[in-house]
N, CA, C and O of each residue as an XYZ file, in Angstrom:
960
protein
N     143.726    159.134     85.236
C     143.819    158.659     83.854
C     143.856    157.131     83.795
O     143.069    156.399     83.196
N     144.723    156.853     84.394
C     144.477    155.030     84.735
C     143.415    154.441     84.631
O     142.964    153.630     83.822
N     142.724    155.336     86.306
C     141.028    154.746     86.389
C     140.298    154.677     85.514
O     139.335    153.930     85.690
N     140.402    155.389     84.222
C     139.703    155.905     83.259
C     139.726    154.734     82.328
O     138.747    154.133     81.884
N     141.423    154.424     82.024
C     141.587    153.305     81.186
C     141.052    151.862     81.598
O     140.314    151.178     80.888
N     141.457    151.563     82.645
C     140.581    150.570     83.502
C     139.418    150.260     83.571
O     139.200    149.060     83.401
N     138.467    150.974     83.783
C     137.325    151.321     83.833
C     136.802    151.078     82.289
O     135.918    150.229     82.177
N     137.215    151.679     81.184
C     137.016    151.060     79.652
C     137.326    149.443     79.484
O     136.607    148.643     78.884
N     138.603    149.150     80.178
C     138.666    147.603     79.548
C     137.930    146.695     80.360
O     137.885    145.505     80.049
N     137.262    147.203     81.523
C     135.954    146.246     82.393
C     135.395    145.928     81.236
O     135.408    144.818     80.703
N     134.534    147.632     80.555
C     133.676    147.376     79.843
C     133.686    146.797     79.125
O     132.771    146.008     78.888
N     134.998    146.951     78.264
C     135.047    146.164     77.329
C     134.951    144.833     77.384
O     134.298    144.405     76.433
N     135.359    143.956     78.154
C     135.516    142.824     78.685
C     134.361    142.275     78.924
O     134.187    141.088     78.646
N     133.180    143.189     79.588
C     132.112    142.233     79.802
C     131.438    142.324     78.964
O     130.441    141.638     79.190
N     131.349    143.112     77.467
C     130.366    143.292     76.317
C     131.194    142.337     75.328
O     130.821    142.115     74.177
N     132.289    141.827     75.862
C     133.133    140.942     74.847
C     132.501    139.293     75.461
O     132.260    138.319     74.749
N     132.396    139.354     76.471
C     131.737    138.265     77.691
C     130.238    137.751     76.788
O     130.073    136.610     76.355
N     129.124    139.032     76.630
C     128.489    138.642     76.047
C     127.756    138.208     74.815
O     126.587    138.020     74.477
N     129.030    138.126     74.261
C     128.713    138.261     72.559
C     128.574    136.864     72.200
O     129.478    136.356     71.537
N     127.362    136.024     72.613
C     127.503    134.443     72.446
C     126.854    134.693     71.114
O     126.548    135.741     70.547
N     126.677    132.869     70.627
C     125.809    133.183     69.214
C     124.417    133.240     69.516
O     123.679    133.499     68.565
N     123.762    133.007     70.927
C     122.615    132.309     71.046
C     121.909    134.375     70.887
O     121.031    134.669     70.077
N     122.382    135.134     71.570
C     122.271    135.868     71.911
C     122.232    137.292     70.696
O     121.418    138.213     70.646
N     123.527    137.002     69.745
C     123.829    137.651     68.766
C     122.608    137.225     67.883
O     122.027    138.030     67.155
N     122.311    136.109     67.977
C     120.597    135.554     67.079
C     119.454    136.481     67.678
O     118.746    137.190     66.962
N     119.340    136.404     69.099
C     118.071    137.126     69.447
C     118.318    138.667     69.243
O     117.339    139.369     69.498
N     119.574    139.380     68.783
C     119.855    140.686     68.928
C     119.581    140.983     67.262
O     118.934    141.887     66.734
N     120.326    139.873     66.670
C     120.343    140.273     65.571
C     118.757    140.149     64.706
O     118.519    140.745     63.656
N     117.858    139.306     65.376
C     116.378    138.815     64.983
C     116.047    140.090     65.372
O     116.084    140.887     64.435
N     115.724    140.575     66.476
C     115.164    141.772     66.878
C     115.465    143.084     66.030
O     114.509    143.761     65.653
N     116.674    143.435     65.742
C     117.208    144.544     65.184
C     116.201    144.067     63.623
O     115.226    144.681     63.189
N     116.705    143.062     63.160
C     115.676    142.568     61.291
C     114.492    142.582     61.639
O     113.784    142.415     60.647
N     113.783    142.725     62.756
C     112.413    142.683     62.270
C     112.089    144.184     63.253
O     111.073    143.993     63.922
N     112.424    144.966     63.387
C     112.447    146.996     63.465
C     112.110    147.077     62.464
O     112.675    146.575     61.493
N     110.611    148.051     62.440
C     110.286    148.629     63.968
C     109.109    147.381     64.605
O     108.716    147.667     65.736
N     108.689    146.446     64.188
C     107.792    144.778     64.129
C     108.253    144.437     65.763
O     109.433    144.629     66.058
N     107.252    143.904     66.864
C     107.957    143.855     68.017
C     108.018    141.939     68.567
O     107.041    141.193     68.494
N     108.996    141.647     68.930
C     108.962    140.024     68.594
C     107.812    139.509     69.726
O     107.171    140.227     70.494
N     107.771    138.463     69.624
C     107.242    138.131     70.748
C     107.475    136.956     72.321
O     107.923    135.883     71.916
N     107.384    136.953     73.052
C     107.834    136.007     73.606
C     107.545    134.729     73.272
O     108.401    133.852     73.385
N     105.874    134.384     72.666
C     105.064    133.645     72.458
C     105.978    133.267     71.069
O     105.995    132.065     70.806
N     106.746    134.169     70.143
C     107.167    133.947     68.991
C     108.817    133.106     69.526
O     109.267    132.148     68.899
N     109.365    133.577     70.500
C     110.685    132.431     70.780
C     110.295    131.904     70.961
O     110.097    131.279     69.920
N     109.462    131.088     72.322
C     109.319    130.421     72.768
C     108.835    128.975     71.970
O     109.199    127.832     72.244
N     107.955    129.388     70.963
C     107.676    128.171     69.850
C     108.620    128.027     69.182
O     108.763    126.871     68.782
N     109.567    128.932     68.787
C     110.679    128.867     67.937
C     111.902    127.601     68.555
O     112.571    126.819     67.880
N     111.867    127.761     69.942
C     113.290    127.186     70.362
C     112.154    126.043     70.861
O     112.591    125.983     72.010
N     111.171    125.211     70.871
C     110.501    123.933     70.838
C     110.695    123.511     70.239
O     111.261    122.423     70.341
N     110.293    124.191     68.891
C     110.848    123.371     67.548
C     112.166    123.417     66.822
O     112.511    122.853     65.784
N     112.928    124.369     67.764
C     114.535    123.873     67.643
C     114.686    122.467     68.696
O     115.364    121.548     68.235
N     114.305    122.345     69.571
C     114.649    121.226     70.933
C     113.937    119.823     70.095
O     114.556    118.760     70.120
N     112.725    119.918     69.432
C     112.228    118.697     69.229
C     113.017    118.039     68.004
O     113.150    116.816     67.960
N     113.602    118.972     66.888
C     114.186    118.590     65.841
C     115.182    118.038     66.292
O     115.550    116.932     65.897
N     115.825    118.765     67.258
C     117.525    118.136     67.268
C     117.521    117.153     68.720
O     118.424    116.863     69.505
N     115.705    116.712     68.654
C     116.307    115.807     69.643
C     116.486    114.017     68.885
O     115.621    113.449     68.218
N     117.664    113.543     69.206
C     117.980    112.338     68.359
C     116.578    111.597     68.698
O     115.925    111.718     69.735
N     116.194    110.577     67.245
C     115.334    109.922     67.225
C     115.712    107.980     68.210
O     116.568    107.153     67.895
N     115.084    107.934     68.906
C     115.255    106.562     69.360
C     114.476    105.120     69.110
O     113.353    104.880     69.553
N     115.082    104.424     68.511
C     114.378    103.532     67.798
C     113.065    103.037     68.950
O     113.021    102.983     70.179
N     112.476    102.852     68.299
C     110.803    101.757     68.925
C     110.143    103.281     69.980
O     109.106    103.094     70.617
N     110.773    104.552     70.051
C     110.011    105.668     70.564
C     108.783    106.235     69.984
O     108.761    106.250     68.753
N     107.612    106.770     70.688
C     106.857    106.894     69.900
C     107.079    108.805     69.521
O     107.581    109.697     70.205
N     106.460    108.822     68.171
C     106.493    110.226     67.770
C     105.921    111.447     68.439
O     104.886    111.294     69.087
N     106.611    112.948     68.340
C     106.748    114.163     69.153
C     105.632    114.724     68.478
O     105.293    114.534     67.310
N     105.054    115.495     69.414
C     104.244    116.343     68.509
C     105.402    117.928     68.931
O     105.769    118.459     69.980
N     105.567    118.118     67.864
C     106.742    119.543     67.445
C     106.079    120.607     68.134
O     106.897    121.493     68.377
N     104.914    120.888     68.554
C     104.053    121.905     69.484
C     104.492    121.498     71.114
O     104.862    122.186     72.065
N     104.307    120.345     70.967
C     104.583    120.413     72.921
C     105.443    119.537     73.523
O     105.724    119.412     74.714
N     105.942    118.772     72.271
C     106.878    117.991     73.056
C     107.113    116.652     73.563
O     108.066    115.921     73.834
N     105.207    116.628     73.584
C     104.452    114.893     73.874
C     104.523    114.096     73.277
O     105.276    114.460     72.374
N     104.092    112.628     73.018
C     104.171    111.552     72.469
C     102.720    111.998     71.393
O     101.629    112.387     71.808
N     102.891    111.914     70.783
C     101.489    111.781     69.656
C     100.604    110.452     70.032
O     101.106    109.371     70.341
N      99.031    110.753     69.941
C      98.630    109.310     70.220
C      98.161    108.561     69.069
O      97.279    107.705     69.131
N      98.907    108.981     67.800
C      98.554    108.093     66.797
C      99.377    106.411     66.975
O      98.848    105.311     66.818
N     100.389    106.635     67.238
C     100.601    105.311     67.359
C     100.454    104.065     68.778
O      99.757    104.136     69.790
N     101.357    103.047     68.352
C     100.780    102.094     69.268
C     101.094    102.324     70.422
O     102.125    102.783     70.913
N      99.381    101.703     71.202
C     100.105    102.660     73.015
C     101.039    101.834     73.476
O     101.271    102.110     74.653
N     101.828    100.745     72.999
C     102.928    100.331     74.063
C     104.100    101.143     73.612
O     105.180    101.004     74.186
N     103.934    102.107     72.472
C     105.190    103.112     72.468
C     104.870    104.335     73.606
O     105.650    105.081     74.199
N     103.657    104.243     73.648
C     103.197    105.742     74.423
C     103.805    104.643     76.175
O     104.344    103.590     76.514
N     103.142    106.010     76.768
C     103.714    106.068     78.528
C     102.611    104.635     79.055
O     102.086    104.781     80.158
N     102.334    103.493     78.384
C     101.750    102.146     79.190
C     102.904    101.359     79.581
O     102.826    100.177     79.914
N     104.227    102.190     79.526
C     104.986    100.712     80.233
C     106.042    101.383     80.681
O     105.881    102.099     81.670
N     107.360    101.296     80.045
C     108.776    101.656     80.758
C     109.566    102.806     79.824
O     108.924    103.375     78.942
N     110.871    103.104     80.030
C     111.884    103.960     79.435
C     112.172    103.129     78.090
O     111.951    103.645     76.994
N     112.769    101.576     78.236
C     112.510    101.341     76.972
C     111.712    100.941     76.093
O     112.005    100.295     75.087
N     110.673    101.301     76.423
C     109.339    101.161     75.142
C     109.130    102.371     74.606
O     108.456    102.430     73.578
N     109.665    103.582     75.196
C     109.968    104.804     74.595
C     108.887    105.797     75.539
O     108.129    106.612     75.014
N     108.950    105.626     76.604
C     108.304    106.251     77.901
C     109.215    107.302     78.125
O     110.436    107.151     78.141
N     108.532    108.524     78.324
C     109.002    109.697     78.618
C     108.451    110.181     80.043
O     107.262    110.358     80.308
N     109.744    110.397     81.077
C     109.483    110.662     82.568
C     108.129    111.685     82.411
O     107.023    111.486     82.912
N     108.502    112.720     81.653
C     107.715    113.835     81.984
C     106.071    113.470     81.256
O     105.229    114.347     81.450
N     105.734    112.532     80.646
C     104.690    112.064     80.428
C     103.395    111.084     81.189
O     102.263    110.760     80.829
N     104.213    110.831     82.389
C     103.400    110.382     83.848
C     102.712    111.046     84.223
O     103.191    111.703     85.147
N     102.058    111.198     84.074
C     100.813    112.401     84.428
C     100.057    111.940     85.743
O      98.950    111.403     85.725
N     100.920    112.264     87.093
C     100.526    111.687     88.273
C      99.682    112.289     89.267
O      99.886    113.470     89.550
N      98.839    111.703     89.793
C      97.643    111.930     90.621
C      98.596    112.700     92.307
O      99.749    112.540     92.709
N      97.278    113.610     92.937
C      97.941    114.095     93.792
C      97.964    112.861     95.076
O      98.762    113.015     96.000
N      97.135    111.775     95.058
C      97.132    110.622     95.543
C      98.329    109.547     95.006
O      98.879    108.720     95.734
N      98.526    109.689     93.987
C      99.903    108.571     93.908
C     101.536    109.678     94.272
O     102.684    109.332     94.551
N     100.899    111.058     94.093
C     102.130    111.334     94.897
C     102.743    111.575     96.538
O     103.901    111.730     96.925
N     101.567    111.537     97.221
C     101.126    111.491     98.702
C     101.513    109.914     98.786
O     101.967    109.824     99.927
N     101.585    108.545     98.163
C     101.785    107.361     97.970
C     102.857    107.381     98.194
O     103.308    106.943     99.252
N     103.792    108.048     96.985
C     105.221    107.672     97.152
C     106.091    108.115     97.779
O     107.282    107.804     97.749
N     105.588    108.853     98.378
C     106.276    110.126     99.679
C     105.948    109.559    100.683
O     106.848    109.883    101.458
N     104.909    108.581    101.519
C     104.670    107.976    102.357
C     105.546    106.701    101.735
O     106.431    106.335    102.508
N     105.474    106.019    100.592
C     106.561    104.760    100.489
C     108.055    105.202    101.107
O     108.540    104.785    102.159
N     108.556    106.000    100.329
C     109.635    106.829    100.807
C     110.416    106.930    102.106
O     111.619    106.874    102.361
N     108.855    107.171    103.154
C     109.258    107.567    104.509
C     109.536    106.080    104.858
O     110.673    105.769    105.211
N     108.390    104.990    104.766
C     108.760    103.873    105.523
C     109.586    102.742    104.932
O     109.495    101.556    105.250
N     110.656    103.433    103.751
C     111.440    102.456    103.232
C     112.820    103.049    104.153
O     113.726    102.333    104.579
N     112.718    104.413    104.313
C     114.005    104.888    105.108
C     113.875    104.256    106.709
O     114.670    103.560    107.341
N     112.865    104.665    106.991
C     112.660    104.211    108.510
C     113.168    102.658    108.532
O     113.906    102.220    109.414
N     112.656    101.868    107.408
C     112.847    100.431    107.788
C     114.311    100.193    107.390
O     114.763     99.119    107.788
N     114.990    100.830    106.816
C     116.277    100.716    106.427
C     117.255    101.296    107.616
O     118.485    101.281    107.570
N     116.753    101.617    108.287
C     117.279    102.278    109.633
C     117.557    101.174    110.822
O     118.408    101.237    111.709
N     116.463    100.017    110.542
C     116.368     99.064    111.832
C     118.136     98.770    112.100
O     118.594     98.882    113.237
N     119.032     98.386    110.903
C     119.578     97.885    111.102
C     121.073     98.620    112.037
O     122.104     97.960    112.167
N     120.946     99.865    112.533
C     121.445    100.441    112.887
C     121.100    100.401    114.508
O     121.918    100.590    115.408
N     120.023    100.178    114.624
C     119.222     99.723    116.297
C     120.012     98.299    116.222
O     120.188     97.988    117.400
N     120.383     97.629    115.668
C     120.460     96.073    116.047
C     122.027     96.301    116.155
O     122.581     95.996    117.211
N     122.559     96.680    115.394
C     124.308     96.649    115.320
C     124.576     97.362    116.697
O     125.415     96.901    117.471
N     123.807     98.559    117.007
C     124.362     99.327    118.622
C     123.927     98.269    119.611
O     124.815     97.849    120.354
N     122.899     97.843    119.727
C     122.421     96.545    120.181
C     124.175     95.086    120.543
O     124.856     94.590    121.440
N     124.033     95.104    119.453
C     124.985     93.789    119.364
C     126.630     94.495    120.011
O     127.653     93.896    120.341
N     126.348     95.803    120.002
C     127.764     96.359    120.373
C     127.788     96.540    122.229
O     128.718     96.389    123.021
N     126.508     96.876    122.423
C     126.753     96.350    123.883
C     126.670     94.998    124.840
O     126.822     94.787    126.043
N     126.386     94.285    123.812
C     126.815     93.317    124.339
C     128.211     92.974    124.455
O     128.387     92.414    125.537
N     129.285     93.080    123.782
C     130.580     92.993    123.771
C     131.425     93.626    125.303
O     130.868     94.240    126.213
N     132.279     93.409    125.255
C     132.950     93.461    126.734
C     132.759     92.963    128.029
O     131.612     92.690    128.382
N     133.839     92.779    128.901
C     133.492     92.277    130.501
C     132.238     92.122    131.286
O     131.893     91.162    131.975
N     131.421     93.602    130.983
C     130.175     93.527    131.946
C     129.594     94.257    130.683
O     129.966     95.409    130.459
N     128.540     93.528    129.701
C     127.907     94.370    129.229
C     126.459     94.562    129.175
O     125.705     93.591    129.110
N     125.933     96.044    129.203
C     125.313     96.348    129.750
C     123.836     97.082    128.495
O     124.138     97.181    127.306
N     122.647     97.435    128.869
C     122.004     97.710    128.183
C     121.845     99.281    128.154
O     121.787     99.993    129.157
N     121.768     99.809    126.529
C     121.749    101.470    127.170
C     119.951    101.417    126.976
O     119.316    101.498    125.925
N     119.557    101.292    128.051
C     118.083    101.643    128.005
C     117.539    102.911    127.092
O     116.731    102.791    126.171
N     118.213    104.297    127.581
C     117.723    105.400    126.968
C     118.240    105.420    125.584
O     117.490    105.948    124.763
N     119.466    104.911    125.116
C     119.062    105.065    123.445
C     118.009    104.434    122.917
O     117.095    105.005    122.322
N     118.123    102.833    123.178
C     116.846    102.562    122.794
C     115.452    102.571    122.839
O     114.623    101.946    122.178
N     115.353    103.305    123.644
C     113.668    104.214    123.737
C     113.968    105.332    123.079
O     113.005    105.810    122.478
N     115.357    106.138    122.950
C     114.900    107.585    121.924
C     114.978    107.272    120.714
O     114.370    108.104    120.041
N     115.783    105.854    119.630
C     115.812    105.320    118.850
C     114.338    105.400    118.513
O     113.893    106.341    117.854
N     113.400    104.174    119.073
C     112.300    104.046    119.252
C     111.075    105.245    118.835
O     110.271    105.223    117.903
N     111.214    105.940    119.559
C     110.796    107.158    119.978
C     111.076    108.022    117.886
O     110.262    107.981    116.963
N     111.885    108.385    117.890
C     112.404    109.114    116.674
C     112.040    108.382    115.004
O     111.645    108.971    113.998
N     112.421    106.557    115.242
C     112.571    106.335    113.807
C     111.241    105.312    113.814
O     110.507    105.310    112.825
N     110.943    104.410    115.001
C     109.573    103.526    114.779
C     108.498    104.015    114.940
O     107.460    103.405    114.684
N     108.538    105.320    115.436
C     107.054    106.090    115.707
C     107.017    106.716    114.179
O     105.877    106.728    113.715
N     107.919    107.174    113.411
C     107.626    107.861    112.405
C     107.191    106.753    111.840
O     106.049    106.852    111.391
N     107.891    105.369    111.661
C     107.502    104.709    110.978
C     106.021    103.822    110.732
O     105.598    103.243    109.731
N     105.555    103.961    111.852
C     104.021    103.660    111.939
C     103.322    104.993    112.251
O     102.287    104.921    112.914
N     103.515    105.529    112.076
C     102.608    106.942    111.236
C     102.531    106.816    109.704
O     101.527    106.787    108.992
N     103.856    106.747    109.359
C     103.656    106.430    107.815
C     103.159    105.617    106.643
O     102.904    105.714    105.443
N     103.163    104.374    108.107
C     102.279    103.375    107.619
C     100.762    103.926    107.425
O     100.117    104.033    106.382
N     100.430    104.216    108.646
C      99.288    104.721    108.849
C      98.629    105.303    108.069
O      97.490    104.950    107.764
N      99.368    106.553    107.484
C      98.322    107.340    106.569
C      98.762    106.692    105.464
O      98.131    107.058    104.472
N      99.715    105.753    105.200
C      99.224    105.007    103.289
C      98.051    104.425    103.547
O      97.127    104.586    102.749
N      97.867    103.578    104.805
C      96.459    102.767    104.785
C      95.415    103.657    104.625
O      94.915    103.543    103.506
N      94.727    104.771    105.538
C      94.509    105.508    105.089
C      94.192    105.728    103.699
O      93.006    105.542    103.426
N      94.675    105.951    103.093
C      94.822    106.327    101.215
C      94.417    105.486    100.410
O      93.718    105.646     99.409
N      95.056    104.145    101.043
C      94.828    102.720    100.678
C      93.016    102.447    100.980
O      92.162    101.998    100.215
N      92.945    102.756    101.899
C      91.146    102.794    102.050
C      90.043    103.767    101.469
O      88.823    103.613    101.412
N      90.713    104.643    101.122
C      89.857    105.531    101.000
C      90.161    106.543     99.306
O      89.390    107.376     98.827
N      91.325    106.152     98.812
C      91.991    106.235     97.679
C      92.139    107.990     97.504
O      93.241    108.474     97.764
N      91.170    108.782     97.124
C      91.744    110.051     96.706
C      90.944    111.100     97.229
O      91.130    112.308     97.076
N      89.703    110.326     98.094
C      89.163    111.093     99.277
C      90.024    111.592    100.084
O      89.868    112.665    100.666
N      90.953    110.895    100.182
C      92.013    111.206    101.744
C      93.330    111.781    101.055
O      94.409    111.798    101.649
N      93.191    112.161    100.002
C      94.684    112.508     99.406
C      94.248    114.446     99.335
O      95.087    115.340     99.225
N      92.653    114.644     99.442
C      91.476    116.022     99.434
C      92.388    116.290     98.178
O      93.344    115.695     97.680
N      91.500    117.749     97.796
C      91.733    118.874     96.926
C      92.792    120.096     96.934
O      93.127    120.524     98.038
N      93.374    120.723     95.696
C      93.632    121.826     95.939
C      94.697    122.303     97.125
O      94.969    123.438     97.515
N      95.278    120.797     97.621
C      95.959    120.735     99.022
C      95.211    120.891     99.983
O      96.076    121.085    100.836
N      94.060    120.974    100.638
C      93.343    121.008    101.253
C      92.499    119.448    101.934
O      91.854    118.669    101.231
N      92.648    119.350    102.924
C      92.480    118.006    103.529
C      91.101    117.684    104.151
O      90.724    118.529    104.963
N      90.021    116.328    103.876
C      89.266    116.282    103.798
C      88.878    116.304    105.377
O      89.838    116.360    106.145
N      87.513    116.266    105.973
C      87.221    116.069    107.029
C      87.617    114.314    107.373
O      87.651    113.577    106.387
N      87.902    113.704    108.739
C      87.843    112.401    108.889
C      86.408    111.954    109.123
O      85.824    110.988    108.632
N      86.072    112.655    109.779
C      84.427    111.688    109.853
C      83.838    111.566    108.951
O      82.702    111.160    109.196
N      84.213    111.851    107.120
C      83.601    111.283    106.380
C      84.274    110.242    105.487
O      83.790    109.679    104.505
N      85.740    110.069    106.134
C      86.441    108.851    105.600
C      86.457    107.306    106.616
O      86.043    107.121    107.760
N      87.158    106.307    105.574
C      86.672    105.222    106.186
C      88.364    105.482    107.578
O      89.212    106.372    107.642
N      88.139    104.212    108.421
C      89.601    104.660    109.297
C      91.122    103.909    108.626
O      91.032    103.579    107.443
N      91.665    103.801    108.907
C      92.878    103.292    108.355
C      92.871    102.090    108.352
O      93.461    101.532    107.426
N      92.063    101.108    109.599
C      92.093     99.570    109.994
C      91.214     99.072    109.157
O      90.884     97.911    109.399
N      90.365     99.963    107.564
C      90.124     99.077    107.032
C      90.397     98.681    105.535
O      89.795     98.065    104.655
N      92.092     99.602    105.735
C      92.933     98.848    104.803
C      93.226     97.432    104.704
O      93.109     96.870    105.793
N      93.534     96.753    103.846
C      93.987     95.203    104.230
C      95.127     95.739    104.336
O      95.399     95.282    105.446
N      95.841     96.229    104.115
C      97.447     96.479    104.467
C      97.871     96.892    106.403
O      98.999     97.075    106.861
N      96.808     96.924    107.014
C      96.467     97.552    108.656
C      97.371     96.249    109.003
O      98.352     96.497    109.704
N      97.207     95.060    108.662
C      97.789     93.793    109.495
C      99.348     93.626    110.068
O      99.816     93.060    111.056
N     100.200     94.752    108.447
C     101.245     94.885    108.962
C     101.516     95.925    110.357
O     102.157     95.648    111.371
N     100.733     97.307    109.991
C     101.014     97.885    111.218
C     100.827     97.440    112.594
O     101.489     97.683    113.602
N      99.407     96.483    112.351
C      99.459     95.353    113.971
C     100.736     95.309    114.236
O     101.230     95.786    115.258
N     101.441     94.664    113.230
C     102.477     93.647    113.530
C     103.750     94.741    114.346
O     104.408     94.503    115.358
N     103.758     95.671    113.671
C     104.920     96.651    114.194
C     104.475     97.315    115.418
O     105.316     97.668    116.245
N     103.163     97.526    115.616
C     103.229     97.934    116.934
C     103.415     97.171    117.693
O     104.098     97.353    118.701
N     102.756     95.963    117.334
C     103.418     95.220    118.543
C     104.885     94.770    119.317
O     105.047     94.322    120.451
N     105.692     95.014    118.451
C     106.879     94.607    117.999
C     107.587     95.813    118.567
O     108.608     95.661    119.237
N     107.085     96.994    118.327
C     107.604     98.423    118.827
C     107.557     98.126    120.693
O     108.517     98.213    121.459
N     106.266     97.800    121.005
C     106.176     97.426    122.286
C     107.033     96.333    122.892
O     107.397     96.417    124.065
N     107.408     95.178    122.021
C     108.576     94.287    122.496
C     109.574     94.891    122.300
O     110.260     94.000    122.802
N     110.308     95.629    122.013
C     111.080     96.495    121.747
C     111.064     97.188    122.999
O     111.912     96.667    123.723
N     110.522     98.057    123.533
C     110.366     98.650    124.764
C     110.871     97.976    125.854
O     111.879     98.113    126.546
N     109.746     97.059    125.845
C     110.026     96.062    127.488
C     111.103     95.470    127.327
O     111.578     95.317    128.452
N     112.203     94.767    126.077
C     113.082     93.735    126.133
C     114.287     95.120    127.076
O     114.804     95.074    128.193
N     114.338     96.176    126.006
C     115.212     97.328    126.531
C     115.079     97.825    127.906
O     116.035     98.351    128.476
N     113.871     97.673    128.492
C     113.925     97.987    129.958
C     114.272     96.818    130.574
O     114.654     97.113    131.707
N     114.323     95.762    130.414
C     114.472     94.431    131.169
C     115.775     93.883    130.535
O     115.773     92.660    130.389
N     116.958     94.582    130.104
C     117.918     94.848    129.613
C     118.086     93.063    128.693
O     118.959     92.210    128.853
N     117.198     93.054    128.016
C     117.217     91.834    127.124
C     117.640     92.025    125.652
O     116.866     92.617    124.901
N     118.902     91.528    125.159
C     119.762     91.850    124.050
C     119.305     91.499    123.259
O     119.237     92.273    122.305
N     118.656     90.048    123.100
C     118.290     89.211    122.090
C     116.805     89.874    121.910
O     116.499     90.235    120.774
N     116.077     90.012    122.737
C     114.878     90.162    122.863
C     114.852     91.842    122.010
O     113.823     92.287    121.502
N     115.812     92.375    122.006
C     115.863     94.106    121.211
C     115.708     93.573    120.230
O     114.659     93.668    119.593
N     117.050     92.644    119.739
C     117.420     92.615    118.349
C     116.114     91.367    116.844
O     115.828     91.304    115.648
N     115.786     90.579    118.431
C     114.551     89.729    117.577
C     113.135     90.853    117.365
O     112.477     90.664    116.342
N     112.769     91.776    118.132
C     111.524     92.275    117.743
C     111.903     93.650    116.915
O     111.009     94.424    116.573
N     113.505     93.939    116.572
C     113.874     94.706    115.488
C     114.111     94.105    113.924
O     114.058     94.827    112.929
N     114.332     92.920    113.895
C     113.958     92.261    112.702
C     112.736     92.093    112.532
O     112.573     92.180    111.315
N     111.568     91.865    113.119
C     110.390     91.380    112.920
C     109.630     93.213    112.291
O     108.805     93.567    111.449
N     110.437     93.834    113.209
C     109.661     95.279    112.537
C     110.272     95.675    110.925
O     109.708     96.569    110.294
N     111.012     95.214    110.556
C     111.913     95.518    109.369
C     111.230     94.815    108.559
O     110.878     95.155    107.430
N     110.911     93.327    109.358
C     110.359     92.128    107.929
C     108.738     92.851    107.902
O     108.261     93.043    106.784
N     108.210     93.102    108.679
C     106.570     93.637    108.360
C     106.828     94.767    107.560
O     106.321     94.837    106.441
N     107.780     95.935    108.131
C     107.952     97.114    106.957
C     108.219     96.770    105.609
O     107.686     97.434    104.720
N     108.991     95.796    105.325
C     109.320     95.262    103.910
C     107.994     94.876    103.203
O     107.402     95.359    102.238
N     107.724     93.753    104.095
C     106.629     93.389    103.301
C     105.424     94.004    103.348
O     104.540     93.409    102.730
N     105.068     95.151    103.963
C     104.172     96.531    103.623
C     104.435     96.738    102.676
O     103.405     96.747    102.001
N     105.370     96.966    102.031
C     106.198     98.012    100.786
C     105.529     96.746     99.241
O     104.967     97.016     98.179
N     105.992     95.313     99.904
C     106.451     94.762     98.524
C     104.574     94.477     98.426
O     104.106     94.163     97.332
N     103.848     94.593     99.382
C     101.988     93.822     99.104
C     101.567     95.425     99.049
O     100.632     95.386     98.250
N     101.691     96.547     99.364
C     101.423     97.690     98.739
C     101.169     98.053     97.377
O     100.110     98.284     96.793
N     103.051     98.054     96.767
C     103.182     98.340     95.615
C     103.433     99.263     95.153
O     103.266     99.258     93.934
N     103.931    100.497     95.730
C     103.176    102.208     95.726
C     103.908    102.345     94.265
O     104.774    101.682     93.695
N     103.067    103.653     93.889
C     103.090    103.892     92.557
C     104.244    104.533     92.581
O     104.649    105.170     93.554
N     105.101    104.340     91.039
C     106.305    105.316     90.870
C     106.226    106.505     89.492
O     106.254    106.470     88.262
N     106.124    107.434     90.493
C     106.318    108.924     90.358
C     107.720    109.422     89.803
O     108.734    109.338     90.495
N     107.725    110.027     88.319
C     108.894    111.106     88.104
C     108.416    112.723     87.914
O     109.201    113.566     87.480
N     107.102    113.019     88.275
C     107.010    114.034     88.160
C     106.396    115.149     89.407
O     106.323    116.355     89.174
């Protein structure tokens, strides 16, 4: 008999759970328009043009179209998506190429990688400290190995992209043949990756020839070429 009672006040409890208003609207819409069958196509426009009404108006924004949500292109395009958030730019109105998003996902990689150098230089500067100090050769070749190799790969295929623009970004996700693209070295942006490989390679030899200064000078020089990849690039910014 217990179980019995128990078992009722679950129920009750979770049909009391769902009695919101959003819900009591779609129950109670459905039941008023029996035996008429609603449609999905019929909420779904319904609660757009609940979202666009009650979304507050922001001064100098440009106007919604109540169907989808977009900027209307009657007015002036510096209200529409030609500039920033406050000219009344809407994230979801970037309408971005599968090439500027392959861009910023390669910016991405070699802003982390280069933000990393400084973690090679501080372990660096830490063995130098004490009585006899000494070089750890093998971190800094697996360092090497892990964060500057990614990082001139990543260079690599922006140039790449950079040369060849949306040939090399292919279709459909599907990736083009290379022998009909140009190579990466004839990006103008290739000069920085010179610079880091080379630099990757001083990097090598200073660490085998247990040279402290010699780590930590051709780990700034790879940081300053990664930077200034990034800032003579430019890569496009993506919110969608």
């Amino acid at each position: 008999m217990l179980r019995y009672v128990y078992s009722l006040a679950v129920i009750a409890a979770a049909a009391d759970a769902f009695q919101t208003p959003a819900l009591n609207g779609l129950v109670g819409a459905r039941m008023a328009a029996e035996p008429a069958q609603i449609s999905r196509k019929d909420l779904l426009t319904t609660a757009a043009g609940v979202a666009v009404v009650a979304m507050p108006a922001v001064a100098g924004a440009a106007s919604l179209d109540p169907n989808t949500g977009f900027p209307v292109n009657g007015g002036s395009r510096e209200k529409l998506c030609g500039g920033s958030a406050s000219a009344g730019c809407q994230p979801m109105t970037q309408a971005a190429s599968i090439l500027d998003k392959q861009k910023t996902v390669l910016a991405g990689k070699i802003t982390v990688a280069a933000n990393k150098v400084p973690v090679l230089t501080a372990a660096v500067e830490k063995m130098k400290t004490g009585k006899k100090p000494k070089m750890d050769r093998d971190y800094v070749l697996r360092y090497s190995a892990l964060y500057l190799t990614t990082l001139v790969d990543a260079m690599e295929q922006y140039c790449l992209r950079d040369a060849n623009g949306a040939k090399a970004a292919g279709g459909a996700g599907l990736p083009k043949f290379k022998e009909t693209l140009k190579p990466a070295t004839a990006s103008s942006l290739y000069s920085y990756v010179d610079a880091v490989k080379t630099e990757i390679s001083s990097v090598s030899a200073a660490a085998k020839s247990g040279d402290f200064d010699g780590v930590t000078k051709a780990a700034a020089a790879i940081k300053s070429a990664a930077d200034s990849f990034i800032s003579t690039a430019n890569p496009p910014i993506v919110f969608n």
